[in-house]
C-alpha positions as CSV (number, residue, x, y, z in Angstrom):
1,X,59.9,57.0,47.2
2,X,62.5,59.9,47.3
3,X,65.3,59.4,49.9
4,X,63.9,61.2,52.9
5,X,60.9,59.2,52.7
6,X,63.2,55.5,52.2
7,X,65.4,57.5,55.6
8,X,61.8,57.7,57.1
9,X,60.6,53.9,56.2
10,X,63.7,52.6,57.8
11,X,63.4,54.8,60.6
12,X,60.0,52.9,61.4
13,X,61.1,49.9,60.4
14,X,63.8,50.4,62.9
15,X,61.7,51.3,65.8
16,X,59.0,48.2,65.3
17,X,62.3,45.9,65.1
18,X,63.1,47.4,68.2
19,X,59.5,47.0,69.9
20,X,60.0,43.7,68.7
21,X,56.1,44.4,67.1
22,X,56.2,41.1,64.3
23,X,52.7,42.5,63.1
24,X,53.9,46.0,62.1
25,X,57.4,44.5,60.6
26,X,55.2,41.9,58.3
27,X,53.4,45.1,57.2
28,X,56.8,46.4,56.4
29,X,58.1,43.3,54.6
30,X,56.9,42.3,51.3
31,X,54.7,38.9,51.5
32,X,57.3,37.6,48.6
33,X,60.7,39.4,50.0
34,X,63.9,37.7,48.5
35,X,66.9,37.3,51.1
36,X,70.2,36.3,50.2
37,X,71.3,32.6,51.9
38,X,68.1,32.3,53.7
39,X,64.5,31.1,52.9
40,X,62.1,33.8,51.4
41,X,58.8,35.2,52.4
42,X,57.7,37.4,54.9
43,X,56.6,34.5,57.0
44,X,60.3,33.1,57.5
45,X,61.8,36.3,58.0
46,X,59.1,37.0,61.3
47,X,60.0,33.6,62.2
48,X,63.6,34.0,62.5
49,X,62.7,37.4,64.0
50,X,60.8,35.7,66.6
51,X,63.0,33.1,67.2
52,X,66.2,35.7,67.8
53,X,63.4,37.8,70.4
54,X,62.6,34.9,72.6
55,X,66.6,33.5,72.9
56,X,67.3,37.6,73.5
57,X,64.2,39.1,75.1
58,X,65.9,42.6,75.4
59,X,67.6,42.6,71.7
60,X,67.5,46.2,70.2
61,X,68.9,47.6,67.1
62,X,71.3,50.9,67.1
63,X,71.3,52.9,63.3
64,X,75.1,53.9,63.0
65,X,75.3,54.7,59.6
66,X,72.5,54.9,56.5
67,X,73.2,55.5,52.9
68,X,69.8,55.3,50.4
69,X,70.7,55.2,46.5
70,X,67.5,55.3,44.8
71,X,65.1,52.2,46.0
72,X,67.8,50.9,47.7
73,X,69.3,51.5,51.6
74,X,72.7,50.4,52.7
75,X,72.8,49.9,56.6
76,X,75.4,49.7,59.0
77,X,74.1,48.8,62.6
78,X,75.1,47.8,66.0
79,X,72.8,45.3,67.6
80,X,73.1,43.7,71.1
81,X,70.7,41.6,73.9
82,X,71.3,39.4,76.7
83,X,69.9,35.7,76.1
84,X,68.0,33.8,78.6
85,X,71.7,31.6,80.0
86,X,72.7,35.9,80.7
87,X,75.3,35.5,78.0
88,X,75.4,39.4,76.3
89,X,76.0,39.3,72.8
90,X,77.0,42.6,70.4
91,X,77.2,42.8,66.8
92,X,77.5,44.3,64.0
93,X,75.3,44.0,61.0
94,X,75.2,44.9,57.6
95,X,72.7,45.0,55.7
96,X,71.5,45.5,51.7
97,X,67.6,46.6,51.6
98,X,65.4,47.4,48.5
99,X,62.4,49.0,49.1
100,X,59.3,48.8,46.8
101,X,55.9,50.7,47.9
102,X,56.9,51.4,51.0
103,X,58.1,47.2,52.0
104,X,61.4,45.5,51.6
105,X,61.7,42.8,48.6
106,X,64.9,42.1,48.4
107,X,67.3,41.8,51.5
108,X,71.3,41.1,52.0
109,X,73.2,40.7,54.8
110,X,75.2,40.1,57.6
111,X,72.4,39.0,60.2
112,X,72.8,35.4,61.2
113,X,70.0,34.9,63.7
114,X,70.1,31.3,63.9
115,X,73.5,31.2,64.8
116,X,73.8,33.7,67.5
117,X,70.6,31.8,69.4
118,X,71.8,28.6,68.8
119,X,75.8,30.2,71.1
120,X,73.0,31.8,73.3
């Protein structure tokens, strides 16, 4: 993929985070995806997904800053949501991405999803 097409992928893959849409990010995510500190497969990472979306029903995503070096996208975001006790959480995240065929195989990053719905 050249680099405008890797901005475009994540630019999707952005927007069906935000939708919180699990079926369109699994066809995003490779079935085998590796991710640094936390259990592989595309399976774990919708379940942790899932998990953050029903402790923060409202949770979205902001892009502040992108930088794509061949297969691979270097993300800086903002991400914030309101959990079900009304406690309103923001972060930053910072994430590693590589990109193969148009899914993500290899993830690293800041995002600690358990935690944040476990203080929620």
């Amino acid at each position: 993929m050249e680099a405008w097409e890797i901005r475009d992928w994540f630019a999707d893959y952005l927007e069906a985070c935000n939708r919180h849409d699990l079926d369109a990010l699994r066809e995003l995510i490779d079935p085998g995806v590796r991710r640094a500190h936390l259990p592989g497969g595309v399976d774990a990472w919708v379940a942790d997904l899932a998990m953050l979306f029903a402790a923060f029903p409202d949770w979205q995503w902001k892009r502040i800053q992108l930088v794509v070096e061949d297969d691979r996208i270097a993300a800086h975001l903002r991400a914030s949501g309101t959990s079900l006790t009304r406690r309103h959480v923001n972060v930053a995240e910072f994430g590693i991405f590589r990109v193969a065929k148009g899914r993500v195989v290899e993830y690293s990053g800041t995002a600690d999803y358990a935690e944040l719905v476990e203080r929620g």
